[in-house]
C-alpha atoms as a printed R data frame, in Angstrom:
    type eleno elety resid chain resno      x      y       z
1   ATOM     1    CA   UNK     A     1 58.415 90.813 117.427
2   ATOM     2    CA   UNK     A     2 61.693 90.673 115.797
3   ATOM     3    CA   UNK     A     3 63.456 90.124 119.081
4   ATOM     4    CA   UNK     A     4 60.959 87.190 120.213
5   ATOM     5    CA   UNK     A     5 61.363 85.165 116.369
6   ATOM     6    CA   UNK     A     6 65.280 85.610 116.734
7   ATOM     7    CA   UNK     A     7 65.209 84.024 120.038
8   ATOM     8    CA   UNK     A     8 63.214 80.841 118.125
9   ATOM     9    CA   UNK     A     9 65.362 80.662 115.153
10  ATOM    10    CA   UNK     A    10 68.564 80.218 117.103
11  ATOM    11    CA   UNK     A    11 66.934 77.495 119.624
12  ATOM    12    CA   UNK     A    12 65.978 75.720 116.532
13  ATOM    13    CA   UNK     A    13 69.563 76.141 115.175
14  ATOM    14    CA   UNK     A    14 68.053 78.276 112.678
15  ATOM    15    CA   UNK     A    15 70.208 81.786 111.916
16  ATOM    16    CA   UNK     A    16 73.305 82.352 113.282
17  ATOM    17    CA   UNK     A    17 74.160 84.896 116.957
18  ATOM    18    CA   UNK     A    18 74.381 88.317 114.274
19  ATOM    19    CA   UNK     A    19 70.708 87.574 113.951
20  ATOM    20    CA   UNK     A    20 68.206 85.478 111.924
21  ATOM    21    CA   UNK     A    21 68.033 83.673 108.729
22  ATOM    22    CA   UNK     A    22 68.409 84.704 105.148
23  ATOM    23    CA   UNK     A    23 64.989 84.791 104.096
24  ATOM    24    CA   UNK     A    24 64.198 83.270 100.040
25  ATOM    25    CA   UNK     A    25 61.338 82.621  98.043
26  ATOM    26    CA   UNK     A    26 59.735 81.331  94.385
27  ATOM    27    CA   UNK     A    27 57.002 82.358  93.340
28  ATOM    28    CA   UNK     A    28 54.898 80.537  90.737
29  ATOM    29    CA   UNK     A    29 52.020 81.944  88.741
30  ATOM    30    CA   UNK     A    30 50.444 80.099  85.495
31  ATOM    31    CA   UNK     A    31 47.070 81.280  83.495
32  ATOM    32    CA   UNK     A    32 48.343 79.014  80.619
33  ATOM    33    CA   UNK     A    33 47.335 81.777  78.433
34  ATOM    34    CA   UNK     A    34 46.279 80.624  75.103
35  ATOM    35    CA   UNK     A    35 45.311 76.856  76.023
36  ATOM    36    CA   UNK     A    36 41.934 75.879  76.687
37  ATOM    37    CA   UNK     A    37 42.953 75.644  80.624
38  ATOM    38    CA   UNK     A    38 43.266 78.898  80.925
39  ATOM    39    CA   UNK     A    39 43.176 80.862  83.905
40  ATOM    40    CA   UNK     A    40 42.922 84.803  84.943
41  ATOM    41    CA   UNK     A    41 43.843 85.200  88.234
42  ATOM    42    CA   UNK     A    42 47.295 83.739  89.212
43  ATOM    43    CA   UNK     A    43 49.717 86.322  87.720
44  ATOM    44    CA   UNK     A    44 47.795 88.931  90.065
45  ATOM    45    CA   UNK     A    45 48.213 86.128  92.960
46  ATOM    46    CA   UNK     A    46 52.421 86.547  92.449
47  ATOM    47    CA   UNK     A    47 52.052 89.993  92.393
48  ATOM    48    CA   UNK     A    48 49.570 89.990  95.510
49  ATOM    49    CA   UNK     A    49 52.152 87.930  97.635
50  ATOM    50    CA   UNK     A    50 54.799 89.043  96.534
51  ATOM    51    CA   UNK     A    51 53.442 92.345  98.438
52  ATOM    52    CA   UNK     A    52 52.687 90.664 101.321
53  ATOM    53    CA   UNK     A    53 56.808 89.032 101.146
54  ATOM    54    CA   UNK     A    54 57.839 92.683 101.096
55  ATOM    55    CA   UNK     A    55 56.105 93.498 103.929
56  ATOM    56    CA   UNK     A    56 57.307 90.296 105.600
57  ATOM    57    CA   UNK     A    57 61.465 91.353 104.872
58  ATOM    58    CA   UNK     A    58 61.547 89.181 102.347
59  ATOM    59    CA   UNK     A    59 64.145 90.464  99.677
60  ATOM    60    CA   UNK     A    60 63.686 90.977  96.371
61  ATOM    61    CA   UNK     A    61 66.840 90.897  94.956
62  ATOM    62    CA   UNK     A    62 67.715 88.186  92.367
63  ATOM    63    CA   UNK     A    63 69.690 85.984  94.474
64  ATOM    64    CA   UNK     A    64 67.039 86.099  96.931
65  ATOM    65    CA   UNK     A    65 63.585 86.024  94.947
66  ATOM    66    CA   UNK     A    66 62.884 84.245  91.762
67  ATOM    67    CA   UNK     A    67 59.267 85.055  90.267
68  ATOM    68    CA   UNK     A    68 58.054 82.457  87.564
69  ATOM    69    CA   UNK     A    69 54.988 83.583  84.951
70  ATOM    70    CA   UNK     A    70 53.790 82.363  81.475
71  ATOM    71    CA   UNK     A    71 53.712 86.589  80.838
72  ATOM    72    CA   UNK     A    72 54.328 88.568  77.692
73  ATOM    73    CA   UNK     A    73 57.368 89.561  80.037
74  ATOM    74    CA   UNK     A    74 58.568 86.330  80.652
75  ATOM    75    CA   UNK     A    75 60.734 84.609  77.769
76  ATOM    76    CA   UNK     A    76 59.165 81.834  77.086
77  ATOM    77    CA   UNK     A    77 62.867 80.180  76.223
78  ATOM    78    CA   UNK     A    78 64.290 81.573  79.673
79  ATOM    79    CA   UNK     A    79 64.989 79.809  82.958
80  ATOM    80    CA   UNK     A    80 61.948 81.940  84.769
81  ATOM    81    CA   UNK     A    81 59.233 80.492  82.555
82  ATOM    82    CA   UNK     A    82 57.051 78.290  84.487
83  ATOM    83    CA   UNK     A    83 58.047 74.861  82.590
84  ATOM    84    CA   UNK     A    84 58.038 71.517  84.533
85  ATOM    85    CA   UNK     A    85 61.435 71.662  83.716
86  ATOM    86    CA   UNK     A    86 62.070 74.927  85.370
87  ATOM    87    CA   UNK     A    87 59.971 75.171  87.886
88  ATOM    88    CA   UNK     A    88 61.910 71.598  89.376
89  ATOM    89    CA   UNK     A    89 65.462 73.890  88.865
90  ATOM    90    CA   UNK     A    90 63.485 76.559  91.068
91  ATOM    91    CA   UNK     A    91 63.001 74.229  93.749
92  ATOM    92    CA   UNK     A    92 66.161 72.699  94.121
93  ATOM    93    CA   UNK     A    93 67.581 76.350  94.398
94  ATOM    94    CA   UNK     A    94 65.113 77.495  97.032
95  ATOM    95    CA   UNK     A    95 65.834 74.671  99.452
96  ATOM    96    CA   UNK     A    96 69.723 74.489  98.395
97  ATOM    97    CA   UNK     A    97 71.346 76.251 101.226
98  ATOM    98    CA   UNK     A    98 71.239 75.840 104.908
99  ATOM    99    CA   UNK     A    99 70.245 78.055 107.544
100 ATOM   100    CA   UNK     A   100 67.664 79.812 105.533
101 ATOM   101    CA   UNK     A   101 63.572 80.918 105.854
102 ATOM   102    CA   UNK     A   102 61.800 79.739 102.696
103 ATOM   103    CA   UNK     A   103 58.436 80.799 101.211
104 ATOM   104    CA   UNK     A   104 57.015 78.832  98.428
105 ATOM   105    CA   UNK     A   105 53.750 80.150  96.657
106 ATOM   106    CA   UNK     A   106 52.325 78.406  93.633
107 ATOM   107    CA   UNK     A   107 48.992 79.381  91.932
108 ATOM   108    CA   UNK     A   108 48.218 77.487  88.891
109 ATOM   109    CA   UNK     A   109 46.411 74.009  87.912
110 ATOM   110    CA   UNK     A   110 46.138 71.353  90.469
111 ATOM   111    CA   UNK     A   111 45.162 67.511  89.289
112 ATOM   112    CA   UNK     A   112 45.684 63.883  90.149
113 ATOM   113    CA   UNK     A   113 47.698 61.103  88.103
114 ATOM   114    CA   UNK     A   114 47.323 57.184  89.041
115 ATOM   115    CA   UNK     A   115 50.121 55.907  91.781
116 ATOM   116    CA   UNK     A   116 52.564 53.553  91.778
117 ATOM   117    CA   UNK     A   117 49.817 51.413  94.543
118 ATOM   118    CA   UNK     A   118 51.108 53.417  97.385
119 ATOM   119    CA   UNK     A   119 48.504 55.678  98.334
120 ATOM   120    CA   UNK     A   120 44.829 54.591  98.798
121 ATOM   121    CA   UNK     A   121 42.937 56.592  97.202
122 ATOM   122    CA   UNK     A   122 45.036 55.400  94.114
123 ATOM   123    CA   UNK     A   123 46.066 58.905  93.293
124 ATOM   124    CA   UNK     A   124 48.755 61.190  93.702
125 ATOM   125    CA   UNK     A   125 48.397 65.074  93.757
126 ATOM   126    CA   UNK     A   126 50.586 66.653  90.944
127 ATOM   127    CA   UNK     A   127 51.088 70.467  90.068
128 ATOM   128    CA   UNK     A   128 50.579 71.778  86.364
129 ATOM   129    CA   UNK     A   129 53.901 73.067  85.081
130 ATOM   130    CA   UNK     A   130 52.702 75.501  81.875
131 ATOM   131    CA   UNK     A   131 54.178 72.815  79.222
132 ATOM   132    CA   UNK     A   132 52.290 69.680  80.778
133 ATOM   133    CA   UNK     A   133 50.575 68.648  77.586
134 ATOM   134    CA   UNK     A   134 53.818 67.853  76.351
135 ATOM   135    CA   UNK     A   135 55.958 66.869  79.105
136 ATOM   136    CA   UNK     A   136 53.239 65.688  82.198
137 ATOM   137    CA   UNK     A   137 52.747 66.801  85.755
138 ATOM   138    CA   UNK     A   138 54.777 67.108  88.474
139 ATOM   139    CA   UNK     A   139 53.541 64.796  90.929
140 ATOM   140    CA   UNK     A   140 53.537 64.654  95.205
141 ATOM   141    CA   UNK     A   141 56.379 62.028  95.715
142 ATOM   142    CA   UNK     A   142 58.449 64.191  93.200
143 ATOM   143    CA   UNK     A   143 57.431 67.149  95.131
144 ATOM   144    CA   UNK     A   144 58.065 65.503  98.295
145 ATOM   145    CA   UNK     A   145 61.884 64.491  97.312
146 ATOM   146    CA   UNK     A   146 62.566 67.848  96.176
147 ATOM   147    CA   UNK     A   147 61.450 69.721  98.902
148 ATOM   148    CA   UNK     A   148 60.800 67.851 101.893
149 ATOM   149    CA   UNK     A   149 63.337 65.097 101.860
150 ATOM   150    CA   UNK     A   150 66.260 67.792 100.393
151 ATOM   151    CA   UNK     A   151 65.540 70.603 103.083
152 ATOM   152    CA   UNK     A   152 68.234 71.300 105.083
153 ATOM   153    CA   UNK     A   153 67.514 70.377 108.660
154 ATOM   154    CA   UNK     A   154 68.313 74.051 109.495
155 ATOM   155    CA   UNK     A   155 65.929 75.695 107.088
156 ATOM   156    CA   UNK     A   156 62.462 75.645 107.406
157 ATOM   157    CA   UNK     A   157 59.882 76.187 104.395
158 ATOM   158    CA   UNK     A   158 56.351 77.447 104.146
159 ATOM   159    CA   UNK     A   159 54.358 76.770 101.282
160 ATOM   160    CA   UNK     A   160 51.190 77.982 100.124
161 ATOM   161    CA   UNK     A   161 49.179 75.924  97.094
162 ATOM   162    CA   UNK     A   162 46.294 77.599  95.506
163 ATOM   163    CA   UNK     A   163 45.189 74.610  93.156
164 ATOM   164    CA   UNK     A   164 42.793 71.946  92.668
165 ATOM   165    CA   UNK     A   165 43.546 68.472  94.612
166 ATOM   166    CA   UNK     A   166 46.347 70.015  96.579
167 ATOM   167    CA   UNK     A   167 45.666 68.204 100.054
168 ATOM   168    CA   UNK     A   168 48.888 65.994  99.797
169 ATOM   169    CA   UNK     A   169 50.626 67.754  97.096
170 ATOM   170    CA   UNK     A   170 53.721 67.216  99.208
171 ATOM   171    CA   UNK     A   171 52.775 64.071 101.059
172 ATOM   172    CA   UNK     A   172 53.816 65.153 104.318
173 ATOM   173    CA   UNK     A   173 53.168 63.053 107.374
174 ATOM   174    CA   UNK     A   174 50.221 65.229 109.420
175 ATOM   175    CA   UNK     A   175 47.252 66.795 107.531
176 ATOM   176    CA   UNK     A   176 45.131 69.129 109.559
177 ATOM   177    CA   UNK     A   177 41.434 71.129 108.110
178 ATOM   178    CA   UNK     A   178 39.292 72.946 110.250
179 ATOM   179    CA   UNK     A   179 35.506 71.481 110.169
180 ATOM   180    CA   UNK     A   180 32.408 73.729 107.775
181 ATOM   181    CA   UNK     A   181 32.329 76.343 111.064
182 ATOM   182    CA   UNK     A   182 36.137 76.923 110.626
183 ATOM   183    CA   UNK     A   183 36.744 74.269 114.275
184 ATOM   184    CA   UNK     A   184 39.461 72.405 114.624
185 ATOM   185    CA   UNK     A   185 38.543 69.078 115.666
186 ATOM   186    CA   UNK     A   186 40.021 65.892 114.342
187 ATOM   187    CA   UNK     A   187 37.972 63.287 116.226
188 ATOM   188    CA   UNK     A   188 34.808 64.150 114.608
189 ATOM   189    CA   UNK     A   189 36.008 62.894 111.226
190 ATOM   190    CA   UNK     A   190 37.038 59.329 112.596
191 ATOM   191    CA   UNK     A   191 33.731 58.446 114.060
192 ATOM   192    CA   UNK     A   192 32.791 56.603 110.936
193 ATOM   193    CA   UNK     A   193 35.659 54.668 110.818
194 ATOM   194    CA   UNK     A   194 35.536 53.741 114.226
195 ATOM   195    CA   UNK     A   195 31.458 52.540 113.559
196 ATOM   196    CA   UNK     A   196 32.895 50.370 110.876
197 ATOM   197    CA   UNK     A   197 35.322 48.641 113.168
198 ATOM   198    CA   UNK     A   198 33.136 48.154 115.980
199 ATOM   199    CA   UNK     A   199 30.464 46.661 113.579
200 ATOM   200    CA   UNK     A   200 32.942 44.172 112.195
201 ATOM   201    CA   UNK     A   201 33.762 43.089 115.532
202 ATOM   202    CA   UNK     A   202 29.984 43.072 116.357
203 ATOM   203    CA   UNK     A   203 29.770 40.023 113.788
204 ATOM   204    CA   UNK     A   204 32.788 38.571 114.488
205 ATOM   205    CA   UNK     A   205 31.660 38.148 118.407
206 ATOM   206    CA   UNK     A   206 27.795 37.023 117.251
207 ATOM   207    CA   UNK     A   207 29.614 33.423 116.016
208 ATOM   208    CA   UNK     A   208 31.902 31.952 113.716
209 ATOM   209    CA   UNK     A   209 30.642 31.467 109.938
210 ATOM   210    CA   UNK     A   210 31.646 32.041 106.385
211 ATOM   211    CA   UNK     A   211 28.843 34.819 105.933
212 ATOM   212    CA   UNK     A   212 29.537 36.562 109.230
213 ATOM   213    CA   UNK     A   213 33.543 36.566 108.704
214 ATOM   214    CA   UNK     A   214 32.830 37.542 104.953
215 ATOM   215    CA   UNK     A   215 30.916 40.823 106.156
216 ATOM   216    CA   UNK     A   216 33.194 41.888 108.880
217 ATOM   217    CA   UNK     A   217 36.252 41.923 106.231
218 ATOM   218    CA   UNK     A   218 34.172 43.842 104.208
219 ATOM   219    CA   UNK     A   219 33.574 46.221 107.192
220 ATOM   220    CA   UNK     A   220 37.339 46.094 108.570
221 ATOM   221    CA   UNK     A   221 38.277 46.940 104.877
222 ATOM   222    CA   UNK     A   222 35.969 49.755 104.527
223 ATOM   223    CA   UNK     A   223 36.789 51.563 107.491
224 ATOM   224    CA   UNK     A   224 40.875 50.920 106.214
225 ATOM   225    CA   UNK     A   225 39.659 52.528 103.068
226 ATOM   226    CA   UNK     A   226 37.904 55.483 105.138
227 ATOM   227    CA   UNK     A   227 41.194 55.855 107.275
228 ATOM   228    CA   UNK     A   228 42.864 56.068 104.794
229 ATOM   229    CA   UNK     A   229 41.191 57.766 101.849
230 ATOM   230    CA   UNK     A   230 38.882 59.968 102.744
231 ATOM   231    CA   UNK     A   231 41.390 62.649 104.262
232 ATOM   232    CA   UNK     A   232 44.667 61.069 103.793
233 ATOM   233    CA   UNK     A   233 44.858 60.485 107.955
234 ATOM   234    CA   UNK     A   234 45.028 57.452 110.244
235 ATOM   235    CA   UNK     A   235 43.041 56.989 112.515
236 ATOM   236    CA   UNK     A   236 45.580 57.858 115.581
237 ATOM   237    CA   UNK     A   237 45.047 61.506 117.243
238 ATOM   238    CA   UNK     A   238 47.687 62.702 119.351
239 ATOM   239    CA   UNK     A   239 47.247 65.421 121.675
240 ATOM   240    CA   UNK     A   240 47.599 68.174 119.449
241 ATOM   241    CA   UNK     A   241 44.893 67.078 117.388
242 ATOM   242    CA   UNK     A   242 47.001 66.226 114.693
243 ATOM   243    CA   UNK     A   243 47.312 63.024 112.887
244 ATOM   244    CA   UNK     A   244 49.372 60.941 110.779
245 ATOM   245    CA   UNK     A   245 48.786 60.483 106.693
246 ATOM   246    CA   UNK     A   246 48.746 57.501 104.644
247 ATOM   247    CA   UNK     A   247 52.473 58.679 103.350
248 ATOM   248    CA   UNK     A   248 53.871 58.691 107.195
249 ATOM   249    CA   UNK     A   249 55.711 55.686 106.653
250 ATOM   250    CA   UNK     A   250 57.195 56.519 103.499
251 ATOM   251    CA   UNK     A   251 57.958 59.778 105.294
252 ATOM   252    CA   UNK     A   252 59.395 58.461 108.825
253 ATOM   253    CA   UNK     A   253 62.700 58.416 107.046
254 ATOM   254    CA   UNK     A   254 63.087 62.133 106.420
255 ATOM   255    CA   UNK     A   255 63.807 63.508 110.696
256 ATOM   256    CA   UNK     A   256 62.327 66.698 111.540
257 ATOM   257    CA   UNK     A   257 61.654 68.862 108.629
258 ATOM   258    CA   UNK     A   258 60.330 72.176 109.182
259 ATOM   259    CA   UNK     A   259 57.641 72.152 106.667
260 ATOM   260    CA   UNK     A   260 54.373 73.647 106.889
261 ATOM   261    CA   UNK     A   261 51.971 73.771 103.795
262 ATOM   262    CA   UNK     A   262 48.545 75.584 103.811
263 ATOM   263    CA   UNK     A   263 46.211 74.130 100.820
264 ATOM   264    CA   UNK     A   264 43.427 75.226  99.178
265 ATOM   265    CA   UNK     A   265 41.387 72.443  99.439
266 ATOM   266    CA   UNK     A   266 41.177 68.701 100.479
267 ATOM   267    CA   UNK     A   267 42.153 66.429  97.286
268 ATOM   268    CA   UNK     A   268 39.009 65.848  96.641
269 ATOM   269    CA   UNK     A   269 38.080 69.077  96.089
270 ATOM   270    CA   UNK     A   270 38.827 72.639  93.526
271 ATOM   271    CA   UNK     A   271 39.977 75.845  94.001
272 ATOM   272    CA   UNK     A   272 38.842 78.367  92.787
273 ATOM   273    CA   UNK     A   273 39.748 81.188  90.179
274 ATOM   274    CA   UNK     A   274 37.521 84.057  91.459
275 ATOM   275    CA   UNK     A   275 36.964 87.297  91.096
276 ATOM   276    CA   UNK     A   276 36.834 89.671  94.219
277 ATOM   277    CA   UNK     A   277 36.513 93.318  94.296
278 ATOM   278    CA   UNK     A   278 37.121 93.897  90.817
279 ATOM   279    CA   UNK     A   279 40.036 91.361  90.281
280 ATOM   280    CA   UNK     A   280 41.010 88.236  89.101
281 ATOM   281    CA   UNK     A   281 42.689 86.316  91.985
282 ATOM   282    CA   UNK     A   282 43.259 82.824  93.224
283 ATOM   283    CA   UNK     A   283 40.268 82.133  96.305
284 ATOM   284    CA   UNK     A   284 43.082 80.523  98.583
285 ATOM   285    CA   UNK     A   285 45.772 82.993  97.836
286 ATOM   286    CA   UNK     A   286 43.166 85.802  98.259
287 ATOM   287    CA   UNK     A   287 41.771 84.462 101.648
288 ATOM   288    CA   UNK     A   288 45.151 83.534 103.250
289 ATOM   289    CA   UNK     A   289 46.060 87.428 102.651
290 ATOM   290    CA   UNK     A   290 43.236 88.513 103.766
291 ATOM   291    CA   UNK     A   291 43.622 86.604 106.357
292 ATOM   292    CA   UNK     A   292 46.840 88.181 107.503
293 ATOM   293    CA   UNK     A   293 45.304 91.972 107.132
294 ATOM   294    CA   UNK     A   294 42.155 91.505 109.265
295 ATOM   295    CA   UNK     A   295 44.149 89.426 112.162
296 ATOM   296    CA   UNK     A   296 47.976 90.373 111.942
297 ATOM   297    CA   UNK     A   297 50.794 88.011 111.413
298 ATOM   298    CA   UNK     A   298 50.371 87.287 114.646
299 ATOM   299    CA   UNK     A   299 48.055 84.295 114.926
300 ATOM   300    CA   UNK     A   300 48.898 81.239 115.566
301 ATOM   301    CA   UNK     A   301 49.156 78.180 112.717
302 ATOM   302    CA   UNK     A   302 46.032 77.058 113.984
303 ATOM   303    CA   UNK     A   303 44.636 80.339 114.129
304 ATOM   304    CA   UNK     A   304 45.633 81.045 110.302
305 ATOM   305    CA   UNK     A   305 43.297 77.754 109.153
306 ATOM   306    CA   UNK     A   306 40.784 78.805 111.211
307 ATOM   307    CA   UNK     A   307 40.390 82.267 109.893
308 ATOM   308    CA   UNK     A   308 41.312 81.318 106.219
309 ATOM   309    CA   UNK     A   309 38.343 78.900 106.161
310 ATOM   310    CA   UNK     A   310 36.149 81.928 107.859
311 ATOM   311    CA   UNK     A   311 36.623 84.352 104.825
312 ATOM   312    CA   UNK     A   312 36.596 81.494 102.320
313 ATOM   313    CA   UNK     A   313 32.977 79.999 104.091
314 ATOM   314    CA   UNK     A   314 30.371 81.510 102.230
315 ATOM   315    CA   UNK     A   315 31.867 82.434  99.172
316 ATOM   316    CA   UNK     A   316 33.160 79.219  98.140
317 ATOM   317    CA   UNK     A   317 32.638 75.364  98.953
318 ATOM   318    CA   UNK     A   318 36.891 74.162  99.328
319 ATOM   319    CA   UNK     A   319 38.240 73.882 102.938
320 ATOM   320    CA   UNK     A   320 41.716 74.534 103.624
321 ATOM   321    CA   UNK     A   321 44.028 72.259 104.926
322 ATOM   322    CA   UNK     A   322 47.191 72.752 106.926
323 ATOM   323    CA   UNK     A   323 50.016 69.822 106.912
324 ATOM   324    CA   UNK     A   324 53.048 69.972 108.445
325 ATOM   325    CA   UNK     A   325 56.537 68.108 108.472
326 ATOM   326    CA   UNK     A   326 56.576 66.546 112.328
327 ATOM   327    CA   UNK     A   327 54.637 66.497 115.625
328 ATOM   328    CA   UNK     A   328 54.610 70.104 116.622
329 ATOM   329    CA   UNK     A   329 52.110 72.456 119.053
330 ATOM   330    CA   UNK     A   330 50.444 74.633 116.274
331 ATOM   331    CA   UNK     A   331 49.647 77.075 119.213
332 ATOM   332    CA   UNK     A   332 52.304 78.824 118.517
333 ATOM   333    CA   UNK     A   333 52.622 81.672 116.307
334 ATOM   334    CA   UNK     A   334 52.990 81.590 112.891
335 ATOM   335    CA   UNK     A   335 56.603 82.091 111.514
336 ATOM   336    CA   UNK     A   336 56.773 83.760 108.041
């Protein structure tokens, strides 16, 4: 396998001919201990994935791996404590240099602040940092700057986000979620929208007055709304089945970035803090490793939603969601 993902990384100018990229990561866990938000299972999520990184050929040295946790180990004073402060340094190093393979994991709070009137749902996904009551919530465009916008054309970054509302917690321009039986299949969730339109025409066609134009604005304007809203995705499919979101054209801007973000759930939805065989864990985090024991690292990206929203169906309500940076054939295997 090593041979094969060499071969990709230097076609997509990734690595150099000695062989492929230097590989970094950050990894974020916050419980908030002591607040009334607290959680139990995210410290055990770093350590979980930071495992599974390991395994991967990730290095763990400190030039290579920084680890952020409100711990008893972790000075709260100190650059690794998971302030919003901090955790934006943490970013801007993991992206910083060209050239490299990036892994982002963050387990924590997810919410939702008002927008500035750009998105229309008239939110905007944040992250929790652990000093938020004092100093706010990081929120998607920020996120989006920092780590989509900043990437190196030569690096590529995979994130996982095991939080609430954490759809378009990086706004990037195609959102993808396999269907309740784990399917991937984008048309079914535009069939409403479509209904709306063609009933708005309907009227329009049945004759020209003030009531009938009225009601098929009211229609039109709905099924913008459901375009838009419910799932953060126009209403254009291409032929992978992927389609744009309502931040493409803020996005266009950016080129090819090789993003690709699995989420725990749409942003209209939680994540949970569960507890599986004994320990406290993050449901997303937990799945998406689980995921990668039962079926290899192997599978493709479509492959990896799929089966994450198998061995999260039944156990919990949120659906993953997969988004990634530009038009690419998610057939192919999964590059970690």
């Amino acid at each position: 396998m090593a041979y094969y993902e060499n071969e990709r990384y230097q076609e997509r100018g990734m690595g150099g001919p000695g062989g492929p990229p230097r590989k970094k990561s950050l990894l974020i866990g916050i419980n908030y201990i002591g607040s009334q938000h607290q959680l139990q299972g995210c410290h055990q999520d770093v350590a979980n994935v930071r495992e599974f990184l390991d395994a991967m050929g990730y290095p763990e040295d400190p030039r290579s791996q920084v680890i952020m946790r409100d711990d008893s180990r972790t000075d709260p004073r100190g650059p690794f404590f998971p302030s919003g402060h901090n955790i934006l340094a943490a970013m801007q190093w993991l992206i910083s240099e060209p050239g490299t393979q990036n892994f982002l994991h963050y387990s924590g709070h997810g919410g939702q602040v008002a927008s500035d009137g750009s998105r229309a749902s008239g939110f905007s996904d944040t992250i929790v940092p652990q000093d938020f009551e004092t100093n706010g919530q990081i929120a998607s465009s920020i996120l989006h700057r920092l780590l989509v916008s900043n990437l190196p054309p030569t690096s590529s970054l995979t994130v996982i986000l095991d939080c609430c509302h954490s759809g378009s917690a990086l706004e990037l321009p195609y959102v993808f979620r396999a269907d309740e039986d784990g399917n991937v299949n984008m048309m079914d969730n535009v069939k409403t929208g479509i209904q709306l339109v063609g009933a708005a025409e309907h009227l329009i066609q049945g004759g020209f007055n003030m009531g009938s134009i009225q009601d098929a604005q009211g229609l039109l304007a709905g099924a913008t709304d459901f375009f838009k809203g419910l799932t953060h995705r126009a209403p254009e499919v291409d032929q992978y089945g992927l389609a744009q979101s309502d931040t493409y054209a803020a996005t266009q801007s950016d080129g090819t970035k090789q993003v690709t973000m699995y989420s725990g759930c749409r942003d209209d939805q939680t994540s949970a803090d569960a507890s599986i065989a004994g320990s406290h864990v993050g449901a997303m985090s937990w799945a998406f490793l689980e995921c990668m024991k039962q079926f290899g690292v192997r599978q493709s990206y479509f492959q990896v939603l799929q089966n994450t929203r198998q061995i999260l169906k039944g156990r919990y309500a949120q659906i993953p969601q997969l988004s990634v940076g530009y038009e690419q054939d998610l057939n192919y295997q999964i590059r970690i």
